[in-house]
C-alpha positions as CSV (number, residue, x, y, z in Angstrom):
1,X,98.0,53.4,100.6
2,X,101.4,51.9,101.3
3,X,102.5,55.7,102.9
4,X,99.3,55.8,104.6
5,X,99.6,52.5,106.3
6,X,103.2,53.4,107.3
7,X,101.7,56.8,109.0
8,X,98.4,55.6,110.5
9,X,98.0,52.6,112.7
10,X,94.8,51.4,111.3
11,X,93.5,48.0,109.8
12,X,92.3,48.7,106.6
13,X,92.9,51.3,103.7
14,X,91.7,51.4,100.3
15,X,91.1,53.5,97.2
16,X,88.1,53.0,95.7
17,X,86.3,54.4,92.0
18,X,82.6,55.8,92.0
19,X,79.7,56.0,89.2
20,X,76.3,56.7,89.8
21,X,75.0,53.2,90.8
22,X,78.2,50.8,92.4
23,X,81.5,52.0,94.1
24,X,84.5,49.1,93.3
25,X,87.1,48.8,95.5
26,X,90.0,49.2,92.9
27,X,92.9,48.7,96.1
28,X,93.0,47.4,99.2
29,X,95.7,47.2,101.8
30,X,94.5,44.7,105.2
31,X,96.7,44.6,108.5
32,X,95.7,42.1,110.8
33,X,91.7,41.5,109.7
34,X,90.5,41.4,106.0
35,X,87.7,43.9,106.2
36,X,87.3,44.6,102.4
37,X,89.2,42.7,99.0
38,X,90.6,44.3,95.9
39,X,87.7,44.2,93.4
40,X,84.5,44.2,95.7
41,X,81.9,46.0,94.0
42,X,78.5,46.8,96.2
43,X,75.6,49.5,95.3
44,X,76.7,52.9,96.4
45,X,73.8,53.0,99.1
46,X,75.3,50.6,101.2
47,X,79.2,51.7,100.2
48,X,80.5,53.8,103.0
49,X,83.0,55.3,100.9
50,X,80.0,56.6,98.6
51,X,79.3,58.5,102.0
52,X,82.3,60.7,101.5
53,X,81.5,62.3,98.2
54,X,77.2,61.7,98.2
55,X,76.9,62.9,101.9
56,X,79.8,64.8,103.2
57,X,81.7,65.9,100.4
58,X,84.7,66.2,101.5
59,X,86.5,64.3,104.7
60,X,84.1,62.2,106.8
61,X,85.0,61.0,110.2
62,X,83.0,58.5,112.3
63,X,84.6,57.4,115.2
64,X,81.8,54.0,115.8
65,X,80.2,52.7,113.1
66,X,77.6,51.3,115.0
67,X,76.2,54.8,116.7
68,X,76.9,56.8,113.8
69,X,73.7,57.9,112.1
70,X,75.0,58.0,108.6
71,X,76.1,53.9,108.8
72,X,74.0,52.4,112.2
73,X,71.1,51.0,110.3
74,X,73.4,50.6,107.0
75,X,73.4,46.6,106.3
76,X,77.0,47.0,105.0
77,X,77.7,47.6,108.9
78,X,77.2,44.2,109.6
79,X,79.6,43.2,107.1
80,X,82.1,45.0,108.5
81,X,81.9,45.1,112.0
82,X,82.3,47.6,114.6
83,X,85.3,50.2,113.7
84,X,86.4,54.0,113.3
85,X,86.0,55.0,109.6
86,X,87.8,58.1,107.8
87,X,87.2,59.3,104.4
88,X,88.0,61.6,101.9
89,X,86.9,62.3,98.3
90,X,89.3,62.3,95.4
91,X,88.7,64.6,92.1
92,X,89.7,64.5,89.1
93,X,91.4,66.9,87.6
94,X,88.0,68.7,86.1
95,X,86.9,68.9,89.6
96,X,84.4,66.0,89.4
97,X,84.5,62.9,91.9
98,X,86.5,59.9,91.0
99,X,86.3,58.3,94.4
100,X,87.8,58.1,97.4
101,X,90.3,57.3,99.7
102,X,89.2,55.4,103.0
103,X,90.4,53.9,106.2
104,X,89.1,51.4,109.1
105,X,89.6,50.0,111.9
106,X,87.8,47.4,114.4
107,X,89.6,48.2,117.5
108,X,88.0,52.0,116.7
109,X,91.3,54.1,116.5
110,X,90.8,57.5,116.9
111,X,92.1,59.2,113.8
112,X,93.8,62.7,114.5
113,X,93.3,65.9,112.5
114,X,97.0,64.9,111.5
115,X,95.9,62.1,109.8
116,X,93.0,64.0,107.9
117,X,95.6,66.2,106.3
118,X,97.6,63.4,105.3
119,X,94.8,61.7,103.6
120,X,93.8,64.6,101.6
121,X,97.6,65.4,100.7
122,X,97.4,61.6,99.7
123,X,94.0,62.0,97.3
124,X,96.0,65.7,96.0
125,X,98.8,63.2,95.2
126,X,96.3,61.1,93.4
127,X,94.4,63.3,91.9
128,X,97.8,64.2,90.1
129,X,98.4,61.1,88.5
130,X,94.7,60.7,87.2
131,X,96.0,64.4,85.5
132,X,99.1,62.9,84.4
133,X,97.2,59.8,82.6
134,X,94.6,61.4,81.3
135,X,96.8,63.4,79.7
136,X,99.0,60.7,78.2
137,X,96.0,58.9,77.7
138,X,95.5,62.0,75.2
139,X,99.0,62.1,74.2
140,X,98.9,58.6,72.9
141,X,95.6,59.4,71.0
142,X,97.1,62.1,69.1
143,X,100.1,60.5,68.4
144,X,98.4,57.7,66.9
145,X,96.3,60.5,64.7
146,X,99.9,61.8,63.7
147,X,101.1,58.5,62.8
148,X,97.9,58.1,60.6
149,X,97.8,61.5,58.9
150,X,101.6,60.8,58.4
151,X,100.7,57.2,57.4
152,X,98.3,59.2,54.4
153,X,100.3,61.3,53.7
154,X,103.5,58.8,52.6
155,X,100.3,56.9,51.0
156,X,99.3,59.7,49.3
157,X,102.8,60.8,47.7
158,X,103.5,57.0,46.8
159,X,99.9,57.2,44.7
160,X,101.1,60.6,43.0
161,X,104.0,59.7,42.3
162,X,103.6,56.7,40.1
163,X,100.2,58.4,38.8
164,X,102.4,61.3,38.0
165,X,105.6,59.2,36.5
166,X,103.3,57.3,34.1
167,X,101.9,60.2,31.8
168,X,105.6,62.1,32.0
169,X,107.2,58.5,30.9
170,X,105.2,58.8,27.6
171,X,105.9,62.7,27.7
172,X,109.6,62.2,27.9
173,X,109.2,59.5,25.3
174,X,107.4,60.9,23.0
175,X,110.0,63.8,23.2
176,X,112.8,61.4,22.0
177,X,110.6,60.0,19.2
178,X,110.3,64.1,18.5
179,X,113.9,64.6,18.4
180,X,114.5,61.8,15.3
181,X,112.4,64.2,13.3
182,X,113.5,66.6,11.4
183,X,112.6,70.2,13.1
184,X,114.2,73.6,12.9
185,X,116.9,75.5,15.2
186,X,114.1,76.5,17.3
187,X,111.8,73.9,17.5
188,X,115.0,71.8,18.8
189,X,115.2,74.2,21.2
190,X,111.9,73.7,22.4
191,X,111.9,69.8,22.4
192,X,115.3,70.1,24.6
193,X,113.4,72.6,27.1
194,X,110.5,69.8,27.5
195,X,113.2,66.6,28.1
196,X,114.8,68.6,30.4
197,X,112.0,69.6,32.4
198,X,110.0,66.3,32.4
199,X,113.5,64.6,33.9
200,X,114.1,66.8,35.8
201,X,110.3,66.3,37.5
202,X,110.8,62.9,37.4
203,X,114.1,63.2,39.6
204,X,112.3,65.3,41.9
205,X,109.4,63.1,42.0
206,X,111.7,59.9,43.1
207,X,113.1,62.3,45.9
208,X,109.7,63.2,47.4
209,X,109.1,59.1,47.3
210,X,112.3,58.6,48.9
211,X,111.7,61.6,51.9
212,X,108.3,59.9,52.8
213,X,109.9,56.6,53.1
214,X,112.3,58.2,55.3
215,X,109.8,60.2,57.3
216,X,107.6,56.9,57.6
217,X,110.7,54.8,58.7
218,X,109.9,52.2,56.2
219,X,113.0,52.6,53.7
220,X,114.7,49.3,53.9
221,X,118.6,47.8,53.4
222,X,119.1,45.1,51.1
223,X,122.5,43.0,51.4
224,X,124.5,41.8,48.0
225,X,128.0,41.6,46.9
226,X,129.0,44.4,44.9
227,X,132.6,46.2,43.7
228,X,132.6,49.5,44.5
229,X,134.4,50.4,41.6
230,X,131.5,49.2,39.8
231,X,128.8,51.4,41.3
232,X,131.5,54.6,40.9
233,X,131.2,53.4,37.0
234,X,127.9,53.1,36.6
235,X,127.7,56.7,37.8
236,X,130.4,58.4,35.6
237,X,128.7,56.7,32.3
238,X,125.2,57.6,33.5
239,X,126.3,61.6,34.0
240,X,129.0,61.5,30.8
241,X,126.6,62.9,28.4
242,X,125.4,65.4,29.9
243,X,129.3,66.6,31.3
244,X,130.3,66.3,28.2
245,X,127.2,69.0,27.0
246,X,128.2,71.0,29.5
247,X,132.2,70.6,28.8
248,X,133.2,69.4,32.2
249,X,135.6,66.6,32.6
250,X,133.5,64.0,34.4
251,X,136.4,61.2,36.0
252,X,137.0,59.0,38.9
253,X,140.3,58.5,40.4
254,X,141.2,55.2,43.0
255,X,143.9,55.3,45.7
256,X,143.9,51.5,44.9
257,X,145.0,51.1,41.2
258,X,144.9,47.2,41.9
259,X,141.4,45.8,40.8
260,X,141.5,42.7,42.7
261,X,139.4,44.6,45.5
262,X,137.5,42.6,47.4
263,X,134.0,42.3,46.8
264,X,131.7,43.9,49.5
265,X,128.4,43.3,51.3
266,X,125.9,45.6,51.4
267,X,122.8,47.7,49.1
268,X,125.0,48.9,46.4
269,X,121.7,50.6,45.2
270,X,121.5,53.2,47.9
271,X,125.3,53.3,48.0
272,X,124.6,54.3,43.9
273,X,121.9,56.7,45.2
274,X,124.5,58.5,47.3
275,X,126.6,59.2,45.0
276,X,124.2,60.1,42.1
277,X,122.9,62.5,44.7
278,X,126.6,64.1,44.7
279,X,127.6,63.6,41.5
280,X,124.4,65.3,40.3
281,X,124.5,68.5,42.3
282,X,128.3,68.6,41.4
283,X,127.4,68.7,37.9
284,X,124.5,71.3,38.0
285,X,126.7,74.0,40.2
286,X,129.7,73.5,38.2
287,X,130.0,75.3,34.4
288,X,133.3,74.9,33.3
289,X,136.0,72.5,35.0
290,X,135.6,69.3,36.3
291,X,134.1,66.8,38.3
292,X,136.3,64.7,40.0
293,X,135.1,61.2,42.0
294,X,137.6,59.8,44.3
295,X,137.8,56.8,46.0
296,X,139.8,55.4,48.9
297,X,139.2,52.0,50.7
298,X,140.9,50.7,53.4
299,X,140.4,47.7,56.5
300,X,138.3,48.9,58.9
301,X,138.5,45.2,61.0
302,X,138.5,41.7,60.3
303,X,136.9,41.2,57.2
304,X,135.6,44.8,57.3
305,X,136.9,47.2,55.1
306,X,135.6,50.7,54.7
307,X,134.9,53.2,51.3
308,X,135.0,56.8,51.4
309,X,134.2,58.5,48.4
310,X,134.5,62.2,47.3
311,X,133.0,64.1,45.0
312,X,135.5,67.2,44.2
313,X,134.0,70.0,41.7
314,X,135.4,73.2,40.5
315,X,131.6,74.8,40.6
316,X,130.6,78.2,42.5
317,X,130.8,76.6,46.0
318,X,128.5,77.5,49.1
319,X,127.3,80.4,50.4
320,X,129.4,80.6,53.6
321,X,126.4,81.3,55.9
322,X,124.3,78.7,54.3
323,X,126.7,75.8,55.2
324,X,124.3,74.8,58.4
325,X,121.5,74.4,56.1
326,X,123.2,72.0,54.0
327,X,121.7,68.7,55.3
328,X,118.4,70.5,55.7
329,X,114.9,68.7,53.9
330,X,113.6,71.5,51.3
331,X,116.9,73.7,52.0
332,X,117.9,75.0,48.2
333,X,121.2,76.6,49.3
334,X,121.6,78.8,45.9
335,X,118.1,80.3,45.8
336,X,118.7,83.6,47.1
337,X,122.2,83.6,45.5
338,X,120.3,83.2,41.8
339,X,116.6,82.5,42.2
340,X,115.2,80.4,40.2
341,X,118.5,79.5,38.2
342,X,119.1,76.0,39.8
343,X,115.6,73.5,40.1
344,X,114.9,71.1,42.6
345,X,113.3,70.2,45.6
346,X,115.5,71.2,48.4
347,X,115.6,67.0,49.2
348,X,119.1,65.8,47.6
349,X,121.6,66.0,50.3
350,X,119.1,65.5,53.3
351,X,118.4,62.2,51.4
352,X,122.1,61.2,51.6
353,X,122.4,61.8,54.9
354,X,119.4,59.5,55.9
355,X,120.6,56.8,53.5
356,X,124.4,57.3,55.0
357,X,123.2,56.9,58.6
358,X,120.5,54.4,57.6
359,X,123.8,52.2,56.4
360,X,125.6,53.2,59.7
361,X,127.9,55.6,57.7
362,X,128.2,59.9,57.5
363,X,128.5,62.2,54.3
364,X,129.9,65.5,55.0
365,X,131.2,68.8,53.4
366,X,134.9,68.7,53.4
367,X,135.7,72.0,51.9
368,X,134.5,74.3,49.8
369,X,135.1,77.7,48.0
370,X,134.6,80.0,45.1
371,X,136.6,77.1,43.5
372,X,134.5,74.7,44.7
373,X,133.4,72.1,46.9
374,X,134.1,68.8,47.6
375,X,131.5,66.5,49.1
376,X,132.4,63.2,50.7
377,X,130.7,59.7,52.2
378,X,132.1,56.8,54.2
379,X,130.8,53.3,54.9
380,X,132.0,50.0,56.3
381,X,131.0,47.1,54.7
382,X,131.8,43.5,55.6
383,X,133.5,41.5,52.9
384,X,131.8,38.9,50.9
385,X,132.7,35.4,51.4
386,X,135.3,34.0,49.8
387,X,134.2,30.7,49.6
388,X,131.6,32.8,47.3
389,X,134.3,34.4,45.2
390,X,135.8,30.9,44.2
391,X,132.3,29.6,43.4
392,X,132.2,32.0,41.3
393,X,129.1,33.9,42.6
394,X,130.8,37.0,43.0
């Protein structure tokens, strides 16, 4: 309407929406006299804009309102006034009327053929956006199914996972109780095989949990003081035994031999989950050697200070054109190398990634090779209070 009033010298233009029974006047744009008001609704008998799709279907053109036979006896004509009317219909995009796109004036200008094409480029232009938000109208509808099915989804593998941890808790239990009795070379054997393979499910389990929180945006950061070099030893005792099955030196090395580090702020717990992540893969690639965790923290600002840790191995390393795949969800790097020799769910290091960038930190792959590979995160933290330390809370 603006453009229009800008190109046409008339009094009155105005967009208006049709149904079967009323026509509403949804815009209206008055020079000099008020001839119609955004949000007048009358029957469509007595609309003039109605005219335009019910009677001429397509551009109407009456230069006196008050000879023409469509509008002379028309009681809406005395509402008006005397003018010059122009008209033409608007579609949708299904080729159905909407409505219209009008124009008046009492001093009866005499609208040119130029000005018909400009109104019906105008209702083309129109026509578009009703395309435009219909579709987003749809757009928004099925992203809000997405978001549900996703929503269920998340739901759903929350459900099965704790139905599913329950009954392989008492499995795994029940397979310790089993291992305190006294059974043969080969029943051991067998009781080792079931352990390993219920843990083993429940790991996977907890990283399925974890990806859905992910994908559903609702993992959240808690914020605690914590020592890194507490959450580095936590991880070597919790993997000792089994390095020590395996014969691998499991150890941890710190570029800062002094232990008055500073305490730290922020969710040791994924931090832990990181590095189990690392420490864990390191351990199942890796069958003779060692595992190496090394740490090295340093100021990254006022009372920031920033961790990296790396997790060396000397396992089988990466298949070199595998590496972009690394940080992949479901990617099991080694499967065609030696299918079926190495379980899991693909999950692991995409899960450190998220939790890394989740805590505004990266993890990467520093090197690797047939003498192995060597894994590394960093992650500023802001340093706990020490008003805190002296209180002893820390």
């Amino acid at each position: 309407m603006d453009t229009a009033s800008k190109l046409i010298p008339a009094n009155t233009f105005c967009i208006a929406n049709l149904d079967s029974l009323s026509t509403k006047v949804l815009k209206s744009f008055n020079r000099d006299k008020i001839m119609l008001v955004e949000g007048l609704v009358v029957d469509n008998k007595e609309s003039y804009c109605a005219l335009v799709t019910e009677h001429a279907q397509g551009p109407l053109l009456i230069d006196n309102n008050l000879t023409h036979p469509l509008t002379r006896d028309m009681d809406a004509t005395q509402f008006v006034g005397g003018c010059s009317f122009i008209g033409v219909p608007i579609r949708t995009a299904q080729g159905e009327f909407y409505g219209s796109l009008c124009s008046f004036d009492q001093n009866f200008y005499q609208y040119q053929e130029r000005d018909v094409e400009l109104l019906l480029s105008l209702s083309a232009f129109y026509t578009n956006l009703l395309e435009m938000e219909s579709t987003l109208t749809q757009l928004k509808a099925a992203e809000e199914q997405a978001i549900q099915v996703l929503e269920d989804k998340n739901n759903l593998l929350a459900v099965l996972s704790h139905e599913i941890r329950t009954p392989m808790n008492g499995v795994i239990g029940m397979t310790s109780l089993l291992q305190t009795t006294e059974l043969s070379e080969e029943q051991t054997l067998y009781v080792d095989v079931i352990e390993k393979s219920g843990s083993n499910l429940l790991a996977m389990m907890d990283q399925i949990l974890d990806y859905s929180k992910m994908e559903a945006r609702t993992m959240t950061l808690e914020s605690s003081p914590f020592h890194i070099r507490d959450v580095v030893s936590h991880v070597v005792q919790l993997f000792s035994a089994e390095a020590e099955k395996k014969g691998i030196r499991l150890h941890a090395i710190y570029g800062n031999e002094h232990r008055d580090e500073p305490a730290l702020l922020g969710d040791s717990n994924k931090i832990n989950q990181i590095l189990t992540n690392l420490v864990g893969n390191a351990l199942k690639f890796t069958e003779q050697g060692e595992v190496c965790i090394i740490v090295q923290t340093e100021a990254a600002a006022k009372d920031r200070v920033t961790f990296s840790i790396e997790v060396k191995d000397t396992g089988i390393g990466l298949p070199v054109e595998q590496k972009a795949n690394l940080f992949r969800s479901f990617s099991q790097i080694h499967e065609r190398r030696s299918p079926g020799s190495y379980s899991g769910a693909g999950l692991g290091l995409s899960i450190c990634k998220q939790l890394a960038e989740l805590m505004n930190g990266k993890v990467w792959l520093k090197d690797t090779s047939e003498q192995g590979s060597t894994f590394a995160f960093a992650i500023t933290c802001s340093v706990a209070g020490l008003d805190k330390v002296k209180a002893g809370i820390i």
